[in-house]
TORSE-747775 format. One record per residue (C-alpha): residue number from 0; residue in three letters; z, y, x. Coordinates in steps of 0.25 Angstrom, whole numbers. Each point is the difference from the previous one (the first is absolute). Layout:
residues N
num:NUM; residuo:Ala; pz:Z; py:Y; px:X
...
end
This chain:
residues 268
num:0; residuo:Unk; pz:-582; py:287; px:-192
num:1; residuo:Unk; pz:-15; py:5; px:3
num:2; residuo:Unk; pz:0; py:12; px:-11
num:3; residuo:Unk; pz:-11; py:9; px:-4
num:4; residuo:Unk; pz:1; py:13; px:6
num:5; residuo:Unk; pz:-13; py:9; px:-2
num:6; residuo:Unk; pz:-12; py:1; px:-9
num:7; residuo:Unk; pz:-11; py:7; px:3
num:8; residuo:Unk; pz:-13; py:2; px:-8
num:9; residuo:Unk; pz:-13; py:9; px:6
num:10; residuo:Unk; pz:-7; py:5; px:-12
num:11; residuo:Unk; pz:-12; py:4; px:7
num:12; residuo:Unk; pz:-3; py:-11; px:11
num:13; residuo:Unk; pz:1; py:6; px:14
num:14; residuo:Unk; pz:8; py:12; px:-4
num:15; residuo:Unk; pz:15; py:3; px:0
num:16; residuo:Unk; pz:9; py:-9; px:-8
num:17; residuo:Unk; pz:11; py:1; px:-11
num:18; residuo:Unk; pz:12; py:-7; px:2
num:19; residuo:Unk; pz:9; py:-5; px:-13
num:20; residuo:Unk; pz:10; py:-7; px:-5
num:21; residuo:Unk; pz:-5; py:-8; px:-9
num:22; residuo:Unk; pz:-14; py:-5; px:-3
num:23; residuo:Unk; pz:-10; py:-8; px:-10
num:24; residuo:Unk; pz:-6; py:-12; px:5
num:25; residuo:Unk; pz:-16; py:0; px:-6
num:26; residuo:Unk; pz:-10; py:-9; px:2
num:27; residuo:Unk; pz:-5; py:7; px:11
num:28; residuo:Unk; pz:14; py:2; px:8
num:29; residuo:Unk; pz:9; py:11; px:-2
num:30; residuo:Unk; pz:-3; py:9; px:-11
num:31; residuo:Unk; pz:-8; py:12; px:5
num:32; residuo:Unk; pz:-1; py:-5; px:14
num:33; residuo:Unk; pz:-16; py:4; px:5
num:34; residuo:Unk; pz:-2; py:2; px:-13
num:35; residuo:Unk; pz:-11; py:12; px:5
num:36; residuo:Unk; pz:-8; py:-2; px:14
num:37; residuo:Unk; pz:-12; py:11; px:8
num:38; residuo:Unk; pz:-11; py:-5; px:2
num:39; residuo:Unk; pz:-13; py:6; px:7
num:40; residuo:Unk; pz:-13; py:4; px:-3
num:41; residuo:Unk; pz:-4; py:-15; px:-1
num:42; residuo:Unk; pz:12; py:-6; px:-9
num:43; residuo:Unk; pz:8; py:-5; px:14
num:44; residuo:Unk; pz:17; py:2; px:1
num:45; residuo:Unk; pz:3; py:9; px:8
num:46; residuo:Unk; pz:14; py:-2; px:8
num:47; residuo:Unk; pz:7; py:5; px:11
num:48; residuo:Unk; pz:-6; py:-8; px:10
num:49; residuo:Unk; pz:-12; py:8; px:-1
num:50; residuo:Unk; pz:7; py:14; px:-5
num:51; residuo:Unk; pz:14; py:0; px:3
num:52; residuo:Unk; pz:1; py:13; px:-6
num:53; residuo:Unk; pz:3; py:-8; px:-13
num:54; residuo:Unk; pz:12; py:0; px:5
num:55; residuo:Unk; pz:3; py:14; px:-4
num:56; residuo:Unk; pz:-4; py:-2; px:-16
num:57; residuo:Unk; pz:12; py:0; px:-9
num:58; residuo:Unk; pz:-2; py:-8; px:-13
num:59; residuo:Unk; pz:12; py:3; px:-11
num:60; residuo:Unk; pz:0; py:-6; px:-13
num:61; residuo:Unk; pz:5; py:6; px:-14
num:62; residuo:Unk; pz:-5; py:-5; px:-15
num:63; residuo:Unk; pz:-14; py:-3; px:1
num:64; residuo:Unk; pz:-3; py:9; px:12
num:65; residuo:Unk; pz:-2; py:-2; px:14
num:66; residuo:Unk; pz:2; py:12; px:8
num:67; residuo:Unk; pz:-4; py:3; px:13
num:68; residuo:Unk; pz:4; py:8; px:12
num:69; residuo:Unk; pz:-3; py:4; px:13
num:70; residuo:Unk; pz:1; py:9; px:12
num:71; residuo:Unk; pz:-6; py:13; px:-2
num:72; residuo:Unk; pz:-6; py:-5; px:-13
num:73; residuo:Unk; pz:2; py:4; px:-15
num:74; residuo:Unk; pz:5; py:-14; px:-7
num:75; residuo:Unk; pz:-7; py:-5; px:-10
num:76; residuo:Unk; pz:3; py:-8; px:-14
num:77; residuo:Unk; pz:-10; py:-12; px:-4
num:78; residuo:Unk; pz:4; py:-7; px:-12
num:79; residuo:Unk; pz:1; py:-14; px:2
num:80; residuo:Unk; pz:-12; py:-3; px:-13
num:81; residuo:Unk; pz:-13; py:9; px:2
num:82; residuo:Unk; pz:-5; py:4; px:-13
num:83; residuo:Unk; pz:-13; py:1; px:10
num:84; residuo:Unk; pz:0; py:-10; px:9
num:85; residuo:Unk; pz:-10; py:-9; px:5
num:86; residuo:Unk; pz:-2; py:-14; px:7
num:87; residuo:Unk; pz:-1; py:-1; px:15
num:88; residuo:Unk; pz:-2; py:-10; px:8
num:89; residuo:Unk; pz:9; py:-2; px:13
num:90; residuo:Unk; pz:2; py:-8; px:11
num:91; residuo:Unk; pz:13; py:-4; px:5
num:92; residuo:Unk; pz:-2; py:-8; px:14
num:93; residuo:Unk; pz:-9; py:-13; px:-7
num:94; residuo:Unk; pz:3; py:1; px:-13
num:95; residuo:Unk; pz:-8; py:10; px:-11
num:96; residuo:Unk; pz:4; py:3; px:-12
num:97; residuo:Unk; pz:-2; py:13; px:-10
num:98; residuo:Unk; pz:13; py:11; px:-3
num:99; residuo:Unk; pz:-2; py:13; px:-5
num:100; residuo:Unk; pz:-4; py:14; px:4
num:101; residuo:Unk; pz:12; py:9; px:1
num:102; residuo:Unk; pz:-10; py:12; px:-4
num:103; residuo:Unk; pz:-5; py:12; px:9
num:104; residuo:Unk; pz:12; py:7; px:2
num:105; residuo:Unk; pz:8; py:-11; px:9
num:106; residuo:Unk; pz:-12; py:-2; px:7
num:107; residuo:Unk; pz:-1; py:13; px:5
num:108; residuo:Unk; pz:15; py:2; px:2
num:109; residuo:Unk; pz:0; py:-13; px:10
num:110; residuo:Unk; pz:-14; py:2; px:7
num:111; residuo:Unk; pz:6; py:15; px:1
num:112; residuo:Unk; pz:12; py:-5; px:8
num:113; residuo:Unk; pz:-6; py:-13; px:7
num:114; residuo:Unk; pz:-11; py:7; px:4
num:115; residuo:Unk; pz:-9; py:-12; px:-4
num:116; residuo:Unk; pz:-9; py:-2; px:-14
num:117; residuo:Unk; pz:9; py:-8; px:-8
num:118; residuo:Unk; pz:5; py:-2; px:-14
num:119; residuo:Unk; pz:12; py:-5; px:-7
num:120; residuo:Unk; pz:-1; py:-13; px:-9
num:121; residuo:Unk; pz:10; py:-9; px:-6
num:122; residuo:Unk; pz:1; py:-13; px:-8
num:123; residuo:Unk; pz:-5; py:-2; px:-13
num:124; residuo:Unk; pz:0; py:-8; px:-12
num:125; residuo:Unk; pz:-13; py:-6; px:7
num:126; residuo:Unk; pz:6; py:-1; px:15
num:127; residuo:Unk; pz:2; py:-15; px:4
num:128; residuo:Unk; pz:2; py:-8; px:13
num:129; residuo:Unk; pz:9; py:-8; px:6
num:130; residuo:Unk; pz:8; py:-7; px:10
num:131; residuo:Unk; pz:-8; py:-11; px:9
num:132; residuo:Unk; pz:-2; py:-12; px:-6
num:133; residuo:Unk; pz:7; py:-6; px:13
num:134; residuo:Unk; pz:13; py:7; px:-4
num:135; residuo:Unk; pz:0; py:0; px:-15
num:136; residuo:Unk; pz:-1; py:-13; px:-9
num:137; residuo:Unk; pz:1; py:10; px:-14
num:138; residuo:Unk; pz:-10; py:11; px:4
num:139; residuo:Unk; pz:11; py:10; px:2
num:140; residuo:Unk; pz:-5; py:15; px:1
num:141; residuo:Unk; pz:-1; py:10; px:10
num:142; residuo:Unk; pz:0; py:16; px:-1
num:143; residuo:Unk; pz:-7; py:8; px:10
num:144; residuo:Unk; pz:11; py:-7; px:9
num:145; residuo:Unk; pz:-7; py:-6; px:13
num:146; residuo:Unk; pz:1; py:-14; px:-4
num:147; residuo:Unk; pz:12; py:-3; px:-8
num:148; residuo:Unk; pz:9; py:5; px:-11
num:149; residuo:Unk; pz:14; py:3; px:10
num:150; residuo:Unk; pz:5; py:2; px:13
num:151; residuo:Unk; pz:15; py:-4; px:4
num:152; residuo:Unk; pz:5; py:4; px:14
num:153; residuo:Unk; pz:14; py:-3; px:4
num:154; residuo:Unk; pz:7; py:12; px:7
num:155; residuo:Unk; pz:4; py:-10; px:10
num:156; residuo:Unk; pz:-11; py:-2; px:4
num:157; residuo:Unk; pz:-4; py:14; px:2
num:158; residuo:Unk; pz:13; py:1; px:7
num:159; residuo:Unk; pz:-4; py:-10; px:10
num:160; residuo:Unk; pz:-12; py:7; px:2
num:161; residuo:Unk; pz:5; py:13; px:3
num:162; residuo:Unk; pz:12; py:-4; px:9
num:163; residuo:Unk; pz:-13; py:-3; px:10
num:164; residuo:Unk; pz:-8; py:13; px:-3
num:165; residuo:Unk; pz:5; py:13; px:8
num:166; residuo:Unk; pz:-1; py:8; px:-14
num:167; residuo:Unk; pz:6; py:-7; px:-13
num:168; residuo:Unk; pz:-12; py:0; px:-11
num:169; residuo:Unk; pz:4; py:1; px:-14
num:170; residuo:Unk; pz:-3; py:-11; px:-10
num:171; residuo:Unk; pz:-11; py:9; px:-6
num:172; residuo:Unk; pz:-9; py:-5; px:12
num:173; residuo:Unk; pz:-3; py:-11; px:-8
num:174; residuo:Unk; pz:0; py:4; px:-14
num:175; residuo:Unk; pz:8; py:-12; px:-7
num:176; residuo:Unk; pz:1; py:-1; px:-13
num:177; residuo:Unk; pz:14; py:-7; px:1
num:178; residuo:Unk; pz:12; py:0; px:9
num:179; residuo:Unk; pz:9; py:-10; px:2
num:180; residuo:Unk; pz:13; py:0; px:8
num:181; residuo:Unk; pz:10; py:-12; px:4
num:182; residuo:Unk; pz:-9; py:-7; px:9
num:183; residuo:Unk; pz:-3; py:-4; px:12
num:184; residuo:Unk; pz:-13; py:6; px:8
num:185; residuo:Unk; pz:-13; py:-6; px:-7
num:186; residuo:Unk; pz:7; py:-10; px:-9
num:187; residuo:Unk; pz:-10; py:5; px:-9
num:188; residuo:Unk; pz:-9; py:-6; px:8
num:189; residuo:Unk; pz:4; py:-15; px:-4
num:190; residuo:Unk; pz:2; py:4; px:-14
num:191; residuo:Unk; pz:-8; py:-6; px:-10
num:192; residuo:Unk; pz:5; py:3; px:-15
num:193; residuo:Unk; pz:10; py:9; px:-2
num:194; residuo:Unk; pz:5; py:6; px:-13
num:195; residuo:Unk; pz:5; py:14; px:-1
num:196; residuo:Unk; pz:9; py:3; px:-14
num:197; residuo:Unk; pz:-5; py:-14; px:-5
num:198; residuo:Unk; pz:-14; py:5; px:3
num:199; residuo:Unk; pz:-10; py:-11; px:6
num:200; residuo:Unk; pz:-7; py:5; px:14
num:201; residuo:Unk; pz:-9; py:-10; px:7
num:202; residuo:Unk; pz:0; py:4; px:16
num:203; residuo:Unk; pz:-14; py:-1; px:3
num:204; residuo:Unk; pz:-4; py:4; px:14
num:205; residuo:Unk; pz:5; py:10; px:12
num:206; residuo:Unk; pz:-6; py:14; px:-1
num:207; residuo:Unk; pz:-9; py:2; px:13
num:208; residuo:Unk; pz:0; py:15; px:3
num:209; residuo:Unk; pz:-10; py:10; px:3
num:210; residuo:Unk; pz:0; py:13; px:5
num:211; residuo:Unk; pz:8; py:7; px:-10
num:212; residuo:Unk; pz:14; py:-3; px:7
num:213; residuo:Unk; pz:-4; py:9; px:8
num:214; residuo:Unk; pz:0; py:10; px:-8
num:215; residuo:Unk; pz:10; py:10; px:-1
num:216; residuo:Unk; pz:4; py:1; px:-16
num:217; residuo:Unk; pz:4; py:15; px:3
num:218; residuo:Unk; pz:-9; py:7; px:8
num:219; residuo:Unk; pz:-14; py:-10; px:-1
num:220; residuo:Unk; pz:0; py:-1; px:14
num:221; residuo:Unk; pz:-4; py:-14; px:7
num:222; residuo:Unk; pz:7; py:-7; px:12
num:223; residuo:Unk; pz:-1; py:-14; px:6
num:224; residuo:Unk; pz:15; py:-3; px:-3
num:225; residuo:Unk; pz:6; py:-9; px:-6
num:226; residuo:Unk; pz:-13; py:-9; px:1
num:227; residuo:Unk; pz:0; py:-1; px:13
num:228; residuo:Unk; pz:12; py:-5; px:2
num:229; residuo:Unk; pz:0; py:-8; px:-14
num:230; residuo:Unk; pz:-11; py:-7; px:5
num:231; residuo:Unk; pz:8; py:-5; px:14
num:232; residuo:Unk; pz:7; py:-10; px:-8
num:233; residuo:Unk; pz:-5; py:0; px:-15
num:234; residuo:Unk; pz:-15; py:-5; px:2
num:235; residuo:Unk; pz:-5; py:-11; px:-8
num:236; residuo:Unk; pz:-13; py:-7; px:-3
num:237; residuo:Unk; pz:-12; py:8; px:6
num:238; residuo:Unk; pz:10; py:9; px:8
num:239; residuo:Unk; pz:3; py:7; px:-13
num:240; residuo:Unk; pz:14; py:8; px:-2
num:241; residuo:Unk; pz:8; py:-4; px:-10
num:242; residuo:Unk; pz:13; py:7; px:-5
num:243; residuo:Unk; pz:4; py:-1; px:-16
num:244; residuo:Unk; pz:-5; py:-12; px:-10
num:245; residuo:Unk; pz:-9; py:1; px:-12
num:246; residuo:Unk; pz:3; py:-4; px:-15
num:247; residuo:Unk; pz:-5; py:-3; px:-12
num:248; residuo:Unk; pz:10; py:2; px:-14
num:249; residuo:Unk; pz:0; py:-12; px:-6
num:250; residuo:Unk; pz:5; py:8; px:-15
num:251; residuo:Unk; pz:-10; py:11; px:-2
num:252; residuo:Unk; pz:13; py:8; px:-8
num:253; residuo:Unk; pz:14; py:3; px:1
num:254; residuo:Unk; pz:8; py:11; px:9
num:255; residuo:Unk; pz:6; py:-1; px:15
num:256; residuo:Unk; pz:10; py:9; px:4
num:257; residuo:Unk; pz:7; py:5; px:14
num:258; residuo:Unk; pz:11; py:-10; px:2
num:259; residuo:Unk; pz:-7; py:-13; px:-6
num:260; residuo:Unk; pz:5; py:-11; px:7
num:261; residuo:Unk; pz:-13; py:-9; px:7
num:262; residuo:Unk; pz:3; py:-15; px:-2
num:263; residuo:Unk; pz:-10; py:-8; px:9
num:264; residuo:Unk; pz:-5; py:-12; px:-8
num:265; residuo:Unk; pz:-9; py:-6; px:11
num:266; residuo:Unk; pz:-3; py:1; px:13
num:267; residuo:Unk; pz:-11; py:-5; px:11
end
């Protein structure tokens, strides 16, 4: 049986995630997953490809408040609705679109650690953008994910991968949203729609990776492992590395818990 065996959310996009046993499914994925994102001075996401530091940040979440720690920082609470906030318009990759200002506080707190002029947004009853037309037929939503809603990985497949690496990497390389046990390596690489607790889940592309693999979670420090070797035998069109699968939910509610068996509807 392939089963469900970990759900993960990152409520600030490039930051440290939050691991449950249960989660919502919204219109925009799961339920407090980038929900928040830094950007710079110009409006632009910034990421651990640029500023692995990120890494480092540690987003916790309790009634309406998004807390935030970091190494030799004070935390700092920002409530998830700002009596004072403002539209901004950002960028993520092509697409624009406007979230709210987070207020001076966090902005100073995360240009302070970063070391770079930034400030905190998130998504609000104004935000809107969505999944490529070439991958979505219902205008499916987007947080301030890269492109799409969910990201499964199969912890064969990791497995596979670091029985050829000299040092094991953790599944938090790769930041999934969902695990998934029972299978083969790369299964999920011919799935096509899958359901998780009944739940719909169209499969919609392979996840080509950047530099943030190479990123150690822990320390914020960048190596070339495991993409060099990933990209000995996982290439694929224009030479780009693929490791995980993409998805869209097809029902934008209900709940997904640790031990869900994964039925596979279709496949390529």
């Amino acid at each position: 049986m392939v089963e469900l065996t970990q759900i993960n959310v990152y409520p600030v996009k490039s930051c440290k995630g939050l691991t449950l046993s249960l989660a919502e499914l919204t219109s925009y994925g799961l339920k407090n997953d980038r929900r928040w994102m830094v950007v710079d001075a110009a409006g632009t996401f910034l990421s651990q490809r640029s500023v692995p530091t990120m890494a480092l940040i540690e987003p916790t979440l309790s009634q309406n408040v998004l807390n935030l720690k970091a190494p030799g920082m004070e935390s700092i609470e920002v409530p998830f609705e700002h009596t004072k906030s403002s539209p901004r318009s950002v960028r993520i990759w092509d697409d624009s679109c406007t979230a709210e200002d987070c207020g001076d506080d966090a902005a100073r707190w995360f240009s302070q650690f970063l070391g770079v002029d930034c400030r905190l947004v998130s998504i609000g009853t104004t935000y809107g953008r969505y999944v490529g037309a070439q991958y979505s037929t219902h205008q499916d939503q987007v947080s301030f994910a890269d492109a799409f809603p969910l990201l499964l990985i199969s912890s064969a497949s990791l497995r596979d991968l670091n029985s050829r690496l000299d040092q094991p990497v953790p599944m938090n390389r790769f930041r999934p949203n969902l695990v998934v046990s029972g299978c083969e390596p790369f299964a999920e690489d011919q799935w096509k729609r899958i359901t998780i607790n009944g739940f719909a889940f169209s499969v919609s592309k392979p996840c080509a990776r950047c530099t943030v693999p190479g990123v150690d979670q822990m320390t914020g420090i960048v190596a070339q492992e495991p993409l060099t070797t990933l990209a000995t035998y996982r290439k694929g069109t224009g030479n780009k590395v693929l490791f995980g699968q993409n998805l869209i939910n097809e029902q934008k509610s209900g709940k997904i818990t640790i031990g869900n068996e994964v039925t596979i509807l279709e496949t390529y």
